[in-house]
N, C-alpha and C positions, 0 to 999 in steps of 0.2 A: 594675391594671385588671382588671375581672372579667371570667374564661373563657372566658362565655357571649360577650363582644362578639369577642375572637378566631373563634368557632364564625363571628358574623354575617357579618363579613369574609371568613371564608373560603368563606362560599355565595355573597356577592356576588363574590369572584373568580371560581367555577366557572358561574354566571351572566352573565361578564363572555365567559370561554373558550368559552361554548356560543354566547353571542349572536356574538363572533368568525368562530366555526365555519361555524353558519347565516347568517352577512352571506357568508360568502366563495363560500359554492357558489352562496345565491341573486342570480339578475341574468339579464339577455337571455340569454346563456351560462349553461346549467346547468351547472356542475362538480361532480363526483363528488367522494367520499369519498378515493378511490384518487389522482385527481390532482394534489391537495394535497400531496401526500409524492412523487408521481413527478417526479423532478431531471431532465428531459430539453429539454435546449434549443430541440430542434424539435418537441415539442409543443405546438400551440397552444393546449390548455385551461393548459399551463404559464406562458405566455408573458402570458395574461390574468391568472393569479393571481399572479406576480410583479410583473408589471409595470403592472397597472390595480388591481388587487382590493386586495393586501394594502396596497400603500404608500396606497389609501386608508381600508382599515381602521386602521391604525397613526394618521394622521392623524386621523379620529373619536375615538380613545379617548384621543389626547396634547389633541386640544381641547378634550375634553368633561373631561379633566381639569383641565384650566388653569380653562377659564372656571366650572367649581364648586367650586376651592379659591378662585379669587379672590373669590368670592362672598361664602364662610365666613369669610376673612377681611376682609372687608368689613364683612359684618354683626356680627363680633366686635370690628372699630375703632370703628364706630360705634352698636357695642352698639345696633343696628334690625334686624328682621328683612325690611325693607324695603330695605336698604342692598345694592346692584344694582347692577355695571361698567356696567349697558346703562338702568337707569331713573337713575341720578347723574350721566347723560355723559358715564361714561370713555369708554363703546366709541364715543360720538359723535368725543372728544377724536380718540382713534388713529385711527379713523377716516378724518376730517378731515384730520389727515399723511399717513396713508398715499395719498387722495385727491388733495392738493397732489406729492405723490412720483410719481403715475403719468402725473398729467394735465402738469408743469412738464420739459420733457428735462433732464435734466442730465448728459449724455452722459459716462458714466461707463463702466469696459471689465465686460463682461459679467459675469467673477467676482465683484466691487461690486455690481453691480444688483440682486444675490438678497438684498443684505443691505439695501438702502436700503428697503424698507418695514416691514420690522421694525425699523432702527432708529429711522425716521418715526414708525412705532406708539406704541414706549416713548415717544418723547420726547412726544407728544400724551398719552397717556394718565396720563403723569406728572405733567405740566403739569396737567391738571386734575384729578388725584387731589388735589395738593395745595391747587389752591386752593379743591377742597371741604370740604377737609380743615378749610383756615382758617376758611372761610365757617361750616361746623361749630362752629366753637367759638363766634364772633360771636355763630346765632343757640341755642346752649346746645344743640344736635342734634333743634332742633324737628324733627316729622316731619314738616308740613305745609311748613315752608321747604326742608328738604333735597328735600323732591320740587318743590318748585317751581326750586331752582336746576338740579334736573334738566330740569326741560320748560324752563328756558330756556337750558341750554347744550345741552339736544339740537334746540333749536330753530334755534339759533344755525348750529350744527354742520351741520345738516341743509338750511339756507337754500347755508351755504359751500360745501358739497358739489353744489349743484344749480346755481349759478353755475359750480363747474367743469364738471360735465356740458354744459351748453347752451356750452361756451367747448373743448369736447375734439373732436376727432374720432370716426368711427365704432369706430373698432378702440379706443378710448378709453372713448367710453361705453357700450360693450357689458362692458367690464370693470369699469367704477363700477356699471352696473346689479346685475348680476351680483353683487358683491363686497358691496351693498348688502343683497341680500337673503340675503347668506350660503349661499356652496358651499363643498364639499371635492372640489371639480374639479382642485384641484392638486396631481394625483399623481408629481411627478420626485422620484426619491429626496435628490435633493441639497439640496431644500427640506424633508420629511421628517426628513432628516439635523440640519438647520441648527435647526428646528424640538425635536426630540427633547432637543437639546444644551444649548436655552437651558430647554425646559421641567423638565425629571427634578432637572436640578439644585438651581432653582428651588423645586418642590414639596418638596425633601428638606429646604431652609432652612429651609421656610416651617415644615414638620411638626417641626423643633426648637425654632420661637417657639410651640410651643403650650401650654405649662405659662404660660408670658407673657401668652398670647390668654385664658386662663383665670382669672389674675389681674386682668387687664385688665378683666372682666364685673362686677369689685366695683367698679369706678370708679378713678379715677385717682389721688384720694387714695389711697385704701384699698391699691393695688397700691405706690404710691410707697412705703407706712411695711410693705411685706412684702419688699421690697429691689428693686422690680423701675425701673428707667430707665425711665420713662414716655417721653418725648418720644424718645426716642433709640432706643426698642422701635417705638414706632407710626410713625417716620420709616422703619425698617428694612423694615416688614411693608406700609409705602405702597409702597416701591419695587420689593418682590419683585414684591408682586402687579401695581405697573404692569405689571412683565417679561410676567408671565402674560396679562395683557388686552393687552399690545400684541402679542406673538408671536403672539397666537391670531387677533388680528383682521387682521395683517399677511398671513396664510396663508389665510383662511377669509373675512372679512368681517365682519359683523355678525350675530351668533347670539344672539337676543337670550332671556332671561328664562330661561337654565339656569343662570347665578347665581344667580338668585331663589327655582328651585321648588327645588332638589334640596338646600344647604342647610337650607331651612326643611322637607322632608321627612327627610331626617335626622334635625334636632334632636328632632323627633316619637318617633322610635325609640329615639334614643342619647342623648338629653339636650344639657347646652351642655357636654359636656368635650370639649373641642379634641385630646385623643390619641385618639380614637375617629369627632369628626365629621370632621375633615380628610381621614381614608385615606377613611371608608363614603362620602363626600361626594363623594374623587375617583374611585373605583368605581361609583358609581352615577352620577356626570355621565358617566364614559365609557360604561357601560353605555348611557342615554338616549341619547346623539348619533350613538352608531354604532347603535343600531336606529334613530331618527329617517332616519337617511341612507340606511340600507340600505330602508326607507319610500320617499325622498324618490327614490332612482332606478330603484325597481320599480312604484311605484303607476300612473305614466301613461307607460311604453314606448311607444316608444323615447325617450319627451322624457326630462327629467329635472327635477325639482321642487325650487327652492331649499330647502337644510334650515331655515332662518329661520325661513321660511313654517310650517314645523312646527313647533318650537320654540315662536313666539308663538302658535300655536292653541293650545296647551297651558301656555304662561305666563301669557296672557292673564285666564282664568277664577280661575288662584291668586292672581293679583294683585290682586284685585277681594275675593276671598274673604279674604288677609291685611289688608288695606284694612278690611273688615268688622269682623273679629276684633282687629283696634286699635284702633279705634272704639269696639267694644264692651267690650272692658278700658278704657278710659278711663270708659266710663258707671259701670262699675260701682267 
């Protein structure tokens, strides 16, 4: 790999560390430079940044990382740069589980509970990763089909979701609302923890199928007769990434269209080699979500503004614009 992308990644880390920096002192509570490193139990500026601030910076950059490697590879399975957990219906899928998991009791003892909507998520997001996956082949990876199986499993998705709301209690559907439009309001570290555990590992698989993801972009023949297991590679990298979209939406909700931009703003800079897009990909989506957030709970104090909300203001406009840009490569 050449040099200069090393140099790239290591300004998007110190970019990564400063935006850290700046999320942690700014909010209602100013923290100082000095209180950051002071270890004192009865300080209250301490007390905020352990125990509010940092576990939900930590949570920003592990989601913002999840949900723009699973993008990448996404739009490397289905060779689209359109190919989106939140426009294909994964994040509907998880969703959906996770939804059925909050709203259905299943009186399970408390240490259990923290695990049942992450693993609600995988098994939703799984589910229909692959049967997009199938549907995919069916209709030969039209793009005009794949986005419509999208708006109708997110239609779907979104209909069953709103049947649970009107059928939940209040304490109920203040959390579907909420979950809906995507927060990182869920700062205990033992969900952070749980979170941390399923995602880093994940990411480290995923960044060993990239020589694979790279053959993969020649087509399917072409990758099978260079040695590579087609089927049994793209089975492998459907199930990482479910992990990834369902941990993140299990935790966070629905964040939608940072698979989509950062990705395809990537590949602009670094090309389509998967040993360079994957890491700048997961730095720069963690980069966006933890400024997005630190945005989302400074702009209208004391409220606080779902980071979703953000997110699609700013996916919204690329999606329209990569929409264009296919359109337009097809005329020509």
């Amino acid at each position: 790999m050449d040099k200069r992308y090393f140099v790239y990644l290591f300004i998007l880390l110190l970019i990564l560390i400063g935006s850290i920096i700046g999320s942690a002192m700014i909010g209602p509570v100013h923290l100082s430079w000095s209180s950051l490193f002071n270890a004192d139990p009865q300080d209250m500026d301490w007390q905020i940044w352990i125990n509010i601030r940092l576990p939900r910076i930590l949570l920003a950059v592990i989601i913002g990382i999840a949900l723009s490697v699973s993008g990448t590879v996404m739009q490397g399975l289905f060779r689209n740069p359109l190919a989106d957990p939140g426009l294909l219906g994964i994040s509907s899928g998880a969703g959906l589980a996770v939804a059925i998991a909050l709203v259905i009791p299943l009186g399970l003892p408390a240490f259990l509970s923290l695990w049942v909507p992450v693993i609600a998520a995988f098994m939703g997001s799984l589910l229909v990763t692959f049967l997009i996956f199938q549907l995919s082949n069916l209709t030969k990876g039209n793009l005009s089909s794949l986005l419509l199986i999208g708006i109708a499993i997110n239609a779907l998705g979104g209909s069953a979701v709103g049947i649970l709301s009107w059928i939940s209690n209040d304490q109920q559907l203040r959390q579907l609302s909420l979950w809906g439009m995507g927060s990182l309001g869920q700062t205990q570290w033992s969900l952070i923890i749980i979170t941390l555990c399923l995602i880093i590992p994940t990411v480290i698989l995923i960044q060993c199928h990239a020589k694979q993801l790279n053959l993969l972009q020649l087509g399917e023949e072409d990758a099978h007769y260079l040695g590579i297991n087609v089927h049994k590679t793209q089975k492998q990298l459907l199930i990482l990434s479910a992990v990834l979209v369902g941990t993140a939406v299990s935790v966070s909700g629905i964040i939608g269209f940072l698979g989509l931009v950062i990705p395809n703003a990537m590949r602009l800079i670094f090309g389509n080699n998967h040993k360079i897009l994957l890491p700048s990909s997961a730095l720069s989506g963690a980069i966006l979500l933890l400024v997005a957030d630190t945005l989302a709970r400074t702009m209208v104090q004391p409220a606080e503004m779902p980071v979703g909300l953000l997110t699609s203001l700013l996916g919204g406009p690329w999606f329209f614009w990569l929409i264009l840009k296919e359109q337009w490569k097809r005329r020509l």
